[in-house]
SEPA-564827 format. One record per residue: residue in one letter; residue number from 0; x negated, y negated, z of N, C-alpha, C in turn; chain. Coordinates in Angstrom, 1 decimal, m for minus. Layout:
// residues N
- a|NUM|X|Y|Z|X|Y|Z|X|Y|Z|A
...
END
This chain:
// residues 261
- x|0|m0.8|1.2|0.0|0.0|0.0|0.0|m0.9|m1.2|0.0|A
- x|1|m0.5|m2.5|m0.9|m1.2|m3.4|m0.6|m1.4|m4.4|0.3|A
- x|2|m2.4|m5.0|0.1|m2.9|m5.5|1.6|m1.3|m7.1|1.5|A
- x|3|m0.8|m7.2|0.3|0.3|m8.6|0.6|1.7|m7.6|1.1|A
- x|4|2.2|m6.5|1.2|3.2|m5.6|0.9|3.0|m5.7|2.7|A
- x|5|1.5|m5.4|3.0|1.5|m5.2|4.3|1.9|m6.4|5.1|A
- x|6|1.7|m7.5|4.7|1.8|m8.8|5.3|2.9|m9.0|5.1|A
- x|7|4.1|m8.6|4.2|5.3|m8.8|4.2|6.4|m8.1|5.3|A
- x|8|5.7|m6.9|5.3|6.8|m6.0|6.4|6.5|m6.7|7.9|A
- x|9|4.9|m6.9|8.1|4.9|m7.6|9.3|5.5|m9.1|9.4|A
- x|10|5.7|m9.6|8.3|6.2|m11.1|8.4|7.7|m10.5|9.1|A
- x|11|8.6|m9.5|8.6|10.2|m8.9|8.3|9.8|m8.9|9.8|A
- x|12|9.1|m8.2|10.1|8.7|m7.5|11.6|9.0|m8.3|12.9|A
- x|13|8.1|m9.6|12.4|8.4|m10.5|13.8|9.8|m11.8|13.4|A
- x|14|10.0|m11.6|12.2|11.5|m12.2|12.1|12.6|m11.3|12.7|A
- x|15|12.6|m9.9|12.6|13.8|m9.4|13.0|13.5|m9.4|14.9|A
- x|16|12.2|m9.4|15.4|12.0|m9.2|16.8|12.5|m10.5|17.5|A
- x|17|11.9|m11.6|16.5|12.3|m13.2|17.2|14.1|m13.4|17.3|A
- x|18|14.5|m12.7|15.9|16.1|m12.8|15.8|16.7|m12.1|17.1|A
- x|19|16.3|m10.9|17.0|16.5|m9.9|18.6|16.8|m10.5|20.0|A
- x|20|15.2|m11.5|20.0|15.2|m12.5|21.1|16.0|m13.4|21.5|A
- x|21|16.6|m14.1|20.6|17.6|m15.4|20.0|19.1|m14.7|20.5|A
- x|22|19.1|m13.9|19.9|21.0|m12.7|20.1|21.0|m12.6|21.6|A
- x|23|19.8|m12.0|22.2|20.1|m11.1|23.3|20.1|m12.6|24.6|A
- x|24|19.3|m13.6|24.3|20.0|m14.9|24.9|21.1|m15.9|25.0|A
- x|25|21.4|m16.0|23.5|22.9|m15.9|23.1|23.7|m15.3|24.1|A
- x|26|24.0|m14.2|23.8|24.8|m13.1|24.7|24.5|m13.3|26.2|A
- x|27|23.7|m13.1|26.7|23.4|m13.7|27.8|24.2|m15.0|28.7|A
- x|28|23.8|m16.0|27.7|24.4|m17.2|28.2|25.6|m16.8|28.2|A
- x|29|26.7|m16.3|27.0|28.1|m16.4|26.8|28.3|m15.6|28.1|A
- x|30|28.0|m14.0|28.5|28.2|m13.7|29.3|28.3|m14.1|30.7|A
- x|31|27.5|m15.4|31.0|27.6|m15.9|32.3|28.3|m17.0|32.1|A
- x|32|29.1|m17.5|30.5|29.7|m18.6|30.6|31.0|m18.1|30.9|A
- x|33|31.4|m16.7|30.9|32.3|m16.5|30.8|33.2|m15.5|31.8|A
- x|34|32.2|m15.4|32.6|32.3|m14.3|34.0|33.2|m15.1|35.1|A
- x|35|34.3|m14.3|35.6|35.0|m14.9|36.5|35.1|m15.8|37.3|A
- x|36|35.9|m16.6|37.7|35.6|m17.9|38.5|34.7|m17.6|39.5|A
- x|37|35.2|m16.3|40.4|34.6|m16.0|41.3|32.9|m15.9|41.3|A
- x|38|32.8|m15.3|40.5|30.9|m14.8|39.5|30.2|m16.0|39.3|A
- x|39|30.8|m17.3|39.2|30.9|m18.1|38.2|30.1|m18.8|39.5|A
- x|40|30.4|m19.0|40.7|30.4|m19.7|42.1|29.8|m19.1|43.1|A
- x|41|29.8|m18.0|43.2|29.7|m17.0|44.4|28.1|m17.4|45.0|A
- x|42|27.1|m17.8|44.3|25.6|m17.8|44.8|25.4|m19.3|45.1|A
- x|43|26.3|m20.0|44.4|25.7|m21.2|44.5|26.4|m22.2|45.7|A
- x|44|26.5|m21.3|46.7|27.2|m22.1|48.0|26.2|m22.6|49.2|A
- x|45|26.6|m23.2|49.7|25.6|m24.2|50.9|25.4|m23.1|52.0|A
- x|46|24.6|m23.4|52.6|23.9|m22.4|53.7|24.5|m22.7|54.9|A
- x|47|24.5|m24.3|55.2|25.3|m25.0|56.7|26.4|m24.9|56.7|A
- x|48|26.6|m25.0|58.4|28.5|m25.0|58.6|28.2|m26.6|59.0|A
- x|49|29.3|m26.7|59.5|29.7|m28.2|60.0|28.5|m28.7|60.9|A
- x|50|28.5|m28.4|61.9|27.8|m28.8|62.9|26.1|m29.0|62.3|A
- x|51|26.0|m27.7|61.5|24.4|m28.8|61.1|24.7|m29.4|59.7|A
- x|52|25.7|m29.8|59.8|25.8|m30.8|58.4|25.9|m32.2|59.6|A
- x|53|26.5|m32.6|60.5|26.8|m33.4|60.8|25.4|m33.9|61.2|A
- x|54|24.1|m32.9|62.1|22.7|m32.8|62.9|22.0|m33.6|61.2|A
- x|55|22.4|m32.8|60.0|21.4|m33.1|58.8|21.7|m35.2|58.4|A
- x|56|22.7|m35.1|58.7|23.2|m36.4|58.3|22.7|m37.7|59.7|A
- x|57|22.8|m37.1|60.5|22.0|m38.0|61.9|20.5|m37.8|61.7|A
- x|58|19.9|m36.6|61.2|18.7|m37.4|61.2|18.3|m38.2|60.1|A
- x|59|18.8|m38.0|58.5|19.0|m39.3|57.8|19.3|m40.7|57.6|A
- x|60|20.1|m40.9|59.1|20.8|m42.2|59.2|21.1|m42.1|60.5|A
- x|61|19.8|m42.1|61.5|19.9|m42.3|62.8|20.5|m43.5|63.4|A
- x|62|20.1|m44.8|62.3|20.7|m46.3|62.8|22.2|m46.4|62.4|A
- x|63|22.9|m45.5|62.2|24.5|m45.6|61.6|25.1|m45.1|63.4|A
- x|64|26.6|m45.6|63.5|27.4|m45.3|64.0|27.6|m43.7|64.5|A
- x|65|27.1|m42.9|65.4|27.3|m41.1|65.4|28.7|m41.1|65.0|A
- x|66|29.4|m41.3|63.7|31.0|m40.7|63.4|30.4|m40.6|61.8|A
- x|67|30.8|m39.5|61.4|30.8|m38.9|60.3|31.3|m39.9|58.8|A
- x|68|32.7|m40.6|59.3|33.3|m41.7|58.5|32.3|m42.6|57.5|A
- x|69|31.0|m43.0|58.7|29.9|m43.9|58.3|29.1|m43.1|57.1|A
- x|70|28.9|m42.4|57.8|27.6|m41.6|57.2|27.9|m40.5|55.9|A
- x|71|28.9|m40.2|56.0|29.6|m39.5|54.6|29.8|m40.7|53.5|A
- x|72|30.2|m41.8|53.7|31.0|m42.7|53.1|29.6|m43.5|51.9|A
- x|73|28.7|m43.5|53.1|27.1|m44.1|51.9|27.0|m43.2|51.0|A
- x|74|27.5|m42.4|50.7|26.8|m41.1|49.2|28.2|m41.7|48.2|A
- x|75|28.9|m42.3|48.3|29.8|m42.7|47.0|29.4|m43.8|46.8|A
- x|76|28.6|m44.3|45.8|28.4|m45.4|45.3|28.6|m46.2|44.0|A
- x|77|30.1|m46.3|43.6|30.5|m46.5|42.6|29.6|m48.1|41.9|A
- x|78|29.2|m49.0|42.9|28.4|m50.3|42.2|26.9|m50.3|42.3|A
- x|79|26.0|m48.7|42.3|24.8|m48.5|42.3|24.8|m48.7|40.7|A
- x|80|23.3|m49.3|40.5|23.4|m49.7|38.4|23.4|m48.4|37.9|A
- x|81|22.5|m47.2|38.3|22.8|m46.4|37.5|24.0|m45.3|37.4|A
- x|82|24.6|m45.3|38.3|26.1|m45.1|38.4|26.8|m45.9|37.5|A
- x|83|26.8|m47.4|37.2|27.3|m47.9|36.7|27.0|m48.4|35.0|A
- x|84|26.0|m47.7|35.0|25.3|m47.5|33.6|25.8|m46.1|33.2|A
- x|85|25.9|m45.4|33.8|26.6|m43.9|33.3|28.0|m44.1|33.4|A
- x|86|28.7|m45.0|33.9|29.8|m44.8|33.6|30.3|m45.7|32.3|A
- x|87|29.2|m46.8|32.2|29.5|m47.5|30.5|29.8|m46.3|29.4|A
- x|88|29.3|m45.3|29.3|29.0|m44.1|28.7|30.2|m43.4|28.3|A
- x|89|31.6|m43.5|29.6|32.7|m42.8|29.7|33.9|m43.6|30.0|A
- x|90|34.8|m43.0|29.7|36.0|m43.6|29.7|37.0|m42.3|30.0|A
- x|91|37.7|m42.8|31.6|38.6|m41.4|31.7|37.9|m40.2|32.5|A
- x|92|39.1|m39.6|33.7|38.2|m38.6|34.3|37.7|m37.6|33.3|A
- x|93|38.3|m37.4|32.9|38.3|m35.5|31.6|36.4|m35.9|31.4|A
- x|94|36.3|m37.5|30.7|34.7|m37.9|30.1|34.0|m37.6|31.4|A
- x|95|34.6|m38.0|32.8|33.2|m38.3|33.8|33.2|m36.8|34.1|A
- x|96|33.9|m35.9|34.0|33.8|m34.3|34.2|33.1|m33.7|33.7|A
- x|97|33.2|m34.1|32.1|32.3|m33.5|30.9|30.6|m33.9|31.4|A
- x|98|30.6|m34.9|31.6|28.7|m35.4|31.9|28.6|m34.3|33.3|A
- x|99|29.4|m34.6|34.4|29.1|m34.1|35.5|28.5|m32.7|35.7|A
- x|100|29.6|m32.0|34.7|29.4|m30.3|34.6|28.3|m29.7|33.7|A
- x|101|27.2|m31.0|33.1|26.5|m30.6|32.6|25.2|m30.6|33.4|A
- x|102|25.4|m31.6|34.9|24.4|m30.9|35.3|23.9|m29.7|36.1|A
- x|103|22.4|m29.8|36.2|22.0|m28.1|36.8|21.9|m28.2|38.2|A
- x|104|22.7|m27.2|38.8|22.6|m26.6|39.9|21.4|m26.3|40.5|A
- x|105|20.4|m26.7|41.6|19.7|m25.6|42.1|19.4|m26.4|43.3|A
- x|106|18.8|m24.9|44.1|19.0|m25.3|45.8|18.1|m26.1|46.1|A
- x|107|18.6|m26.6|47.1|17.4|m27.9|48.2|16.0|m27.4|47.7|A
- x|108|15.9|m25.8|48.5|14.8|m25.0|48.8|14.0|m25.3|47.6|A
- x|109|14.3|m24.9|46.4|13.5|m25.0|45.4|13.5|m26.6|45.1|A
- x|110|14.4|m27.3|45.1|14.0|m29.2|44.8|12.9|m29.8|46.1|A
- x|111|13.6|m29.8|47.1|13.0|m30.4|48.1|12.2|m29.4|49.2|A
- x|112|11.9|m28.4|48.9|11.1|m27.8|49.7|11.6|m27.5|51.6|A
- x|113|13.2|m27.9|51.6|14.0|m27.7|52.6|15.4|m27.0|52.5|A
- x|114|15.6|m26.7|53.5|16.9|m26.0|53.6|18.1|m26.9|53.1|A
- x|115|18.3|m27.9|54.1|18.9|m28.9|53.1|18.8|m30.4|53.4|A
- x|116|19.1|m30.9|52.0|18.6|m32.4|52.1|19.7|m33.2|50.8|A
- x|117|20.2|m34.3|52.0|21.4|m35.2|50.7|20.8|m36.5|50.1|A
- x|118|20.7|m36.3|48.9|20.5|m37.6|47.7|21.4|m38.2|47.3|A
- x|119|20.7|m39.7|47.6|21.7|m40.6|46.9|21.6|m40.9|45.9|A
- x|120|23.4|m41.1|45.1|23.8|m40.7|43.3|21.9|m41.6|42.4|A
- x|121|21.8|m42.7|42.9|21.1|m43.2|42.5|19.9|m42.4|42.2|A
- x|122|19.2|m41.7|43.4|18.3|m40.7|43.3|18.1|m39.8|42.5|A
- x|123|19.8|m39.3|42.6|20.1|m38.2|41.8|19.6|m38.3|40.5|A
- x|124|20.2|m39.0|40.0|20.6|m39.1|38.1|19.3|m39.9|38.3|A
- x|125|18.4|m40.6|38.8|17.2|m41.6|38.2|15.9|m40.7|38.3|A
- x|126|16.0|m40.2|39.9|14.6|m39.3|40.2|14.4|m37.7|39.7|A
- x|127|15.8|m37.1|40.0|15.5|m35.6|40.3|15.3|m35.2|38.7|A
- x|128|15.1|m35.9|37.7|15.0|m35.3|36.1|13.0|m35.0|36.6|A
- x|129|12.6|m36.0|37.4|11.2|m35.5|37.5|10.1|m35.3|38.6|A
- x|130|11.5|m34.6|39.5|10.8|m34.3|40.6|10.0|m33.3|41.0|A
- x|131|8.6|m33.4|41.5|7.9|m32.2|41.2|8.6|m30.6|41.4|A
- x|132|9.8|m30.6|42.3|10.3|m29.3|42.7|11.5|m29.1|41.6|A
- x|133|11.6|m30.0|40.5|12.4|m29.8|39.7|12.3|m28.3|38.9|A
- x|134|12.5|m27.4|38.8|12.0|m26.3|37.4|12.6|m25.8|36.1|A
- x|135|13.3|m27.3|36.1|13.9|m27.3|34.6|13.9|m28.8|34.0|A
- x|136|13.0|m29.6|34.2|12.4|m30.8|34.1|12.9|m31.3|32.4|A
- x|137|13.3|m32.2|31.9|13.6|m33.1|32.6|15.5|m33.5|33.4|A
- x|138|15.7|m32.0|33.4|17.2|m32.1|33.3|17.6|m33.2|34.8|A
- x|139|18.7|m33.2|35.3|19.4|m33.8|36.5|19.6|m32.8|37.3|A
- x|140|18.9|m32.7|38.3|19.8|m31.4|39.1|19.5|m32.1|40.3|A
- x|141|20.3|m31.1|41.5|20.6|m30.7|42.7|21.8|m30.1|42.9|A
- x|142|22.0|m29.9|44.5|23.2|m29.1|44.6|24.3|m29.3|44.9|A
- x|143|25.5|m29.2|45.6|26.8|m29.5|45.6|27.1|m30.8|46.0|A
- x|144|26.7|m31.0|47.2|26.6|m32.4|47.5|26.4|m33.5|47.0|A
- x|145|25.1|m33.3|46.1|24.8|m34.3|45.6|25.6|m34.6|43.7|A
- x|146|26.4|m33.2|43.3|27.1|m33.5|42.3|28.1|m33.9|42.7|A
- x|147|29.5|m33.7|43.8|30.1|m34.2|44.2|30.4|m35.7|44.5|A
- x|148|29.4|m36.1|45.0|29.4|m37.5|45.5|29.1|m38.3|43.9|A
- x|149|28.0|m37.8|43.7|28.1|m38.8|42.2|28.7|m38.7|41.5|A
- x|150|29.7|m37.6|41.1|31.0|m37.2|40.8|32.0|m38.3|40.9|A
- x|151|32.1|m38.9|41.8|33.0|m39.7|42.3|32.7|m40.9|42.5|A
- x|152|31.3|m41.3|42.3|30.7|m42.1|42.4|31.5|m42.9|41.0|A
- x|153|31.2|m41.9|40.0|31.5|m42.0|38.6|33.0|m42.6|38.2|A
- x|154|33.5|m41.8|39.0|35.0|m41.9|38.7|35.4|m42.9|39.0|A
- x|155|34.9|m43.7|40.8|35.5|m45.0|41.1|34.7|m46.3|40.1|A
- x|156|33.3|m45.9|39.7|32.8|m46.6|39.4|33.6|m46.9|37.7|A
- x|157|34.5|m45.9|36.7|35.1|m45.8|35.8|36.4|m46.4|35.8|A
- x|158|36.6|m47.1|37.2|38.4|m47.6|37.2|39.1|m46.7|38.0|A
- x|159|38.7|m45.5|38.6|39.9|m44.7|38.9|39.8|m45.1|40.8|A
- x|160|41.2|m45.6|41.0|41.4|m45.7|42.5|40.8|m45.1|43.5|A
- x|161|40.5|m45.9|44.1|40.0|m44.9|45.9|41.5|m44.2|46.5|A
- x|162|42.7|m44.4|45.5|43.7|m44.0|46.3|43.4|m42.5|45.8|A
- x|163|43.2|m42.1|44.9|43.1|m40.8|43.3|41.7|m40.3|43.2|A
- x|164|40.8|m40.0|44.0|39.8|m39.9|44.1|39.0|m39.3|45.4|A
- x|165|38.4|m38.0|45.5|37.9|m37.9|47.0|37.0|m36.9|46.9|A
- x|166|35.8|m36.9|47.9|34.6|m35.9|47.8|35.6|m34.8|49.0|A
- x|167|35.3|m33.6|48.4|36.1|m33.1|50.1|34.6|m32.2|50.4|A
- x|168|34.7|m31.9|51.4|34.1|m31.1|52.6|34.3|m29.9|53.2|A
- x|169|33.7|m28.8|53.3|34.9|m27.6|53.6|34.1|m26.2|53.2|A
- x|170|34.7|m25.4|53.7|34.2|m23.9|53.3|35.3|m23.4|52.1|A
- x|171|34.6|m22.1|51.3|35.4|m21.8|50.7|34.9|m20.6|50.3|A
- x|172|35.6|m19.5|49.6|35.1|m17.9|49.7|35.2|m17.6|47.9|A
- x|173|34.5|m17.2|48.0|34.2|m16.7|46.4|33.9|m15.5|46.0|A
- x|174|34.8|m14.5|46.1|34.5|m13.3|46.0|33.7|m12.5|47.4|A
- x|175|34.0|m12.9|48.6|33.7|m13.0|49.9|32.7|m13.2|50.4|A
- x|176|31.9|m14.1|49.3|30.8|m14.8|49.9|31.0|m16.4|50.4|A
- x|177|31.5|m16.0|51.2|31.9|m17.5|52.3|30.6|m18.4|52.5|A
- x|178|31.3|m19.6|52.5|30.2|m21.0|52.6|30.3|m22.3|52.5|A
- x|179|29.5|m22.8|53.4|30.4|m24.4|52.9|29.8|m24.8|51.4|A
- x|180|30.7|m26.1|51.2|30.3|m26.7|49.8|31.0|m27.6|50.0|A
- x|181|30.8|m28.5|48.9|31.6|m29.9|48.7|31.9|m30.2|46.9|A
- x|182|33.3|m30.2|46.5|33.7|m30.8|45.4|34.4|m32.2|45.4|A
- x|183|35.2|m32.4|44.3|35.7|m33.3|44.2|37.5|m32.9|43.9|A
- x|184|38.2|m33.9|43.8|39.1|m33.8|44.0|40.1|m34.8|43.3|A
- x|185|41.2|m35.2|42.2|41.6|m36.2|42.0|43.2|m36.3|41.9|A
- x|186|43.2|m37.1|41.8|44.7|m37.3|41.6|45.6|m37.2|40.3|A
- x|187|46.6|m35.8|39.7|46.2|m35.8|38.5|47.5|m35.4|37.9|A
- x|188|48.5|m36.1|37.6|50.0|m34.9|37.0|50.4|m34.6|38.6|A
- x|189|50.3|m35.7|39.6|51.3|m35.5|40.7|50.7|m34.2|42.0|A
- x|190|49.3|m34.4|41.4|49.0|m33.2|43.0|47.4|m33.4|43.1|A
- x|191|46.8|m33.1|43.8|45.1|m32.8|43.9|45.1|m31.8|42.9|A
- x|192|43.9|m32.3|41.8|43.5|m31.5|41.1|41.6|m31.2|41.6|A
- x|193|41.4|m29.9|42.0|40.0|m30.1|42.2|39.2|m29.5|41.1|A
- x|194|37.5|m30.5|40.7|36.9|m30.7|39.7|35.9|m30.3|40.7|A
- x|195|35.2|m28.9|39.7|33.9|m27.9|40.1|32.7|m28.2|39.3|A
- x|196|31.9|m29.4|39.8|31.0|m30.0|38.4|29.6|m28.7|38.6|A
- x|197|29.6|m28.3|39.8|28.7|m27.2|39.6|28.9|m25.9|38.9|A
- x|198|29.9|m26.1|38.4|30.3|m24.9|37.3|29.6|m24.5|36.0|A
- x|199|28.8|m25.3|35.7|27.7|m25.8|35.3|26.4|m24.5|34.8|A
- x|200|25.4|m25.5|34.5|24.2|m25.0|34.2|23.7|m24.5|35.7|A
- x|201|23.1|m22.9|36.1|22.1|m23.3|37.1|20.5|m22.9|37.0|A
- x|202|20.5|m23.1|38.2|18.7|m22.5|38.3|18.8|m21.3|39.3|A
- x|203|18.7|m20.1|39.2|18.7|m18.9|39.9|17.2|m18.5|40.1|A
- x|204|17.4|m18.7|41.7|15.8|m18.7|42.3|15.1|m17.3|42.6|A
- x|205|16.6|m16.1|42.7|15.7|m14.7|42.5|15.0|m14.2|41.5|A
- x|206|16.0|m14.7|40.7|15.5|m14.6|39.1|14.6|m15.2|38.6|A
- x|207|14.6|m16.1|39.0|13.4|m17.4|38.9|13.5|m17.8|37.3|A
- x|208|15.1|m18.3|36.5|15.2|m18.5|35.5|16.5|m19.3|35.6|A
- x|209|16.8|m20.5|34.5|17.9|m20.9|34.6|19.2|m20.3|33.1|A
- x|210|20.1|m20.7|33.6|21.2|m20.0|33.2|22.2|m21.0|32.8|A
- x|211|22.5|m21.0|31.3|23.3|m21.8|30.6|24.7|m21.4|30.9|A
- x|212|25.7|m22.4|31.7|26.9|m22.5|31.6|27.7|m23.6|31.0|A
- x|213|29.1|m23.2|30.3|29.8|m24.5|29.7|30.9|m24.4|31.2|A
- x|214|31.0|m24.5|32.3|31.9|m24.7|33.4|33.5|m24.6|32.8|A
- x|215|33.9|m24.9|34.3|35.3|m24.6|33.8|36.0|m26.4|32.9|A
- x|216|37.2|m25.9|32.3|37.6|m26.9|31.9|38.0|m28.0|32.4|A
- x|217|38.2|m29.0|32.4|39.1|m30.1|33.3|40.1|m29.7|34.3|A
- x|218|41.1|m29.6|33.5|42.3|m29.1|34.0|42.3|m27.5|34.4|A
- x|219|41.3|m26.7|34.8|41.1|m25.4|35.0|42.0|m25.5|36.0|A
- x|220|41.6|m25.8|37.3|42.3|m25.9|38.8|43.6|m26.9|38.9|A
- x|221|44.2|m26.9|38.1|45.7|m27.4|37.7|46.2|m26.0|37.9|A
- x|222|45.8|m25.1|37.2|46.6|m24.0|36.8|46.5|m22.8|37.5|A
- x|223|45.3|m22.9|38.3|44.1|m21.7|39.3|44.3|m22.1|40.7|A
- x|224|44.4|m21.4|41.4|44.2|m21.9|42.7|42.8|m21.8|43.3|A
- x|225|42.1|m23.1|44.1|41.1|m23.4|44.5|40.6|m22.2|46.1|A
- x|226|39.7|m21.8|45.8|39.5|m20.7|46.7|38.7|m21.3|48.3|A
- x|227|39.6|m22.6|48.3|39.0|m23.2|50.1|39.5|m22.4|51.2|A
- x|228|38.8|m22.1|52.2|39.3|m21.4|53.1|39.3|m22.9|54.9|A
- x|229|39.0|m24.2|54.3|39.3|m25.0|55.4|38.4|m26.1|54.9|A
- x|230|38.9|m27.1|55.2|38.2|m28.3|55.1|38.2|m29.5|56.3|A
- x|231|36.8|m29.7|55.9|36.2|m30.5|57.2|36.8|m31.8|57.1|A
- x|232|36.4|m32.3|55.7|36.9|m33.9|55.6|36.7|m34.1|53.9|A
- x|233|37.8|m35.5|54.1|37.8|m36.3|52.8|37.6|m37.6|53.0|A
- x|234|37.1|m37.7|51.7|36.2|m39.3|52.1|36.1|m39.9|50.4|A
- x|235|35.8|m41.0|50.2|35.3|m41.7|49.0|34.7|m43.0|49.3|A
- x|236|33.9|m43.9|48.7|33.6|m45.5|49.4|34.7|m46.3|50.3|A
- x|237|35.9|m45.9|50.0|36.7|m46.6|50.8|37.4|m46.1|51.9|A
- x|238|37.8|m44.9|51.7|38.4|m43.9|52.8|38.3|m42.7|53.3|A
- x|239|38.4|m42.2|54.5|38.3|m41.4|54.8|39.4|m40.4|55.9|A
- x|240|39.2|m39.3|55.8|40.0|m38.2|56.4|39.7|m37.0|57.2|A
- x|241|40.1|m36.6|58.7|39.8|m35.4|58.7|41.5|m34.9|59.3|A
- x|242|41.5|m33.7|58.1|42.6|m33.0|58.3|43.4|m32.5|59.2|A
- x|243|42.5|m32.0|60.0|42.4|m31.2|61.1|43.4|m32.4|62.5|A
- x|244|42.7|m33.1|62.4|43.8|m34.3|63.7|44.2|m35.2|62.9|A
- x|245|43.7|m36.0|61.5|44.5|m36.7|61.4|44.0|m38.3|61.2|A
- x|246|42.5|m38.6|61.7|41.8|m39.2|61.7|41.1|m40.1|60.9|A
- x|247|40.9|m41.0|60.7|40.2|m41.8|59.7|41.5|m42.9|58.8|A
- x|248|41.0|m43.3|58.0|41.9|m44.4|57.7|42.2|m44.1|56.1|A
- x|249|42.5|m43.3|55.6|43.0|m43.0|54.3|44.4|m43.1|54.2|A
- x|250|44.9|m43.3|53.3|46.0|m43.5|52.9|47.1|m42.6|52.4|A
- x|251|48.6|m43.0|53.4|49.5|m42.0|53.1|49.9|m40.8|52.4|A
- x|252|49.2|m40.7|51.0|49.2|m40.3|50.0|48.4|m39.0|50.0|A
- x|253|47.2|m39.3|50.7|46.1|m38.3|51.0|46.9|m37.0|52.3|A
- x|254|47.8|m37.8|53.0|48.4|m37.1|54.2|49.6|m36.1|53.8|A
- x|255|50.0|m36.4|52.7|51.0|m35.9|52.3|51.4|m34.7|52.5|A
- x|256|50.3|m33.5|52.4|50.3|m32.3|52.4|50.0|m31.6|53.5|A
- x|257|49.7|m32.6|54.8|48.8|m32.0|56.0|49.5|m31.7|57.2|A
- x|258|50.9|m32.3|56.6|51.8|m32.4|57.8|51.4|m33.0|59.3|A
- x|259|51.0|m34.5|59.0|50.3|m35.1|59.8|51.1|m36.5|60.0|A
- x|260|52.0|m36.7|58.8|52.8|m38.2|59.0|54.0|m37.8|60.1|A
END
């Protein structure tokens, strides 16, 4: 055979191996875009319960008031510039969902070299594309917290009311892996609709590989029920809630359901 005949089947050779490569990540992705809500969520939950969330937030903001109201309330920052430069960008929750759910998920541990630690939106979207503990550089990541609040950051910063708008707080079970987290929550067609922006792209640290997700749709959790098993509180730059007594200064509207009026 000749020596070009031979340089052709090897050319065929590493075209059909590269194509192989390309399919089998393809498939891959689809497969984890499309795995059950539960699948979808289950790893990517917070490690704290209440009590060291409230310890994590006091040592951040030792000079604030000890009530939660204070110190939850600084992570919505709808008139931070780059908040408000990303919201030039969008028009309408459906749009600030779409940006939100595209960023990547991954834990403190791997960003900040801690169990856990809360960034502000500003931080978020300006710093963490090039933070040395980033490992998908130059994307936006961190974890629930910090999508939640900038989440909403977004939203108030887009026009949408502090009445229609709220980061909530809370545990939730996902295929019975119980854990706290924080999403968002809006006002949408007459009920709380909650918005899972970590539904998303993540970074999986046993794997030590990140994982392309298209999240769920907007209106997913209109139609699904949200798998909370209690919530600690709701809050946004202007108000806040805890369910449980009753507490905080939010508006009627937020109480509606709690059987607290």
């Amino acid at each position: 055979m000749s020596r070009t005949k031979w340089l052709l089947i090897i050319a065929l050779a590493l075209v059909v191996i590269a194509a192989s490569v390309v399919l089998y990540q393809v498939l891959a992705n689809r497969s984890q875009q499309h795995l059950p809500i539960v699948e979808l969520q289950r790893t990517l939950l917070d490690v704290l319960d209440e009590d060291e969330l409230k310890h994590e937030l006091e040592v951040i903001h030792p000079v604030l008031p000890p009530d939660r109201q204070s110190r939850y309330q600084l992570y919505v920052t709808p008139n931070d510039e780059a908040v408000a430069a990303l919201a030039g960008d969008v028009s309408g929750a459906k749009q600030c969902y779409d940006v939100a759910v595209q960023w990547t998920w991954v834990s403190d541990q791997t960003l900040n070299g801690v169990r856990e630690k809360w960034l502000m939106p500003h931080e978020f979207i300006v710093d963490t594309p090039g933070y040395p503990g980033n490992p998908v550089k130059p994307r936006v990541v961190s974890d629930c917290e910090e999508q939640a609040n900038t989440l909403a950051s977004l939203l108030r910063a887009d026009g949408v009311s502090a009445n229609d708008v709220r980061v909530v707080l809370g545990k939730v079970d996902f295929a019975g892996e119980v854990g706290g987290h924080a999403w968002v929550e809006v006002w949408y067609n007459s009920q709380w609709m909650p918005l899972e922006s970590t539904s998303g792209p993540y970074w999986d640290d046993e794997k030590g590989r990140w994982f392309s997700r298209a999240g769920y749709p907007f209106q997913h959790f209109a139609d699904n029920d949200y798998p909370q098993v209690e919530v600690w509180s709701y809050y946004n730059d202007i108000y806040f809630l805890d369910p449980r007594d009753g507490s905080g200064n939010a508006p009627a509207s937020w109480r509606l359901l709690l059987s607290l009026e």
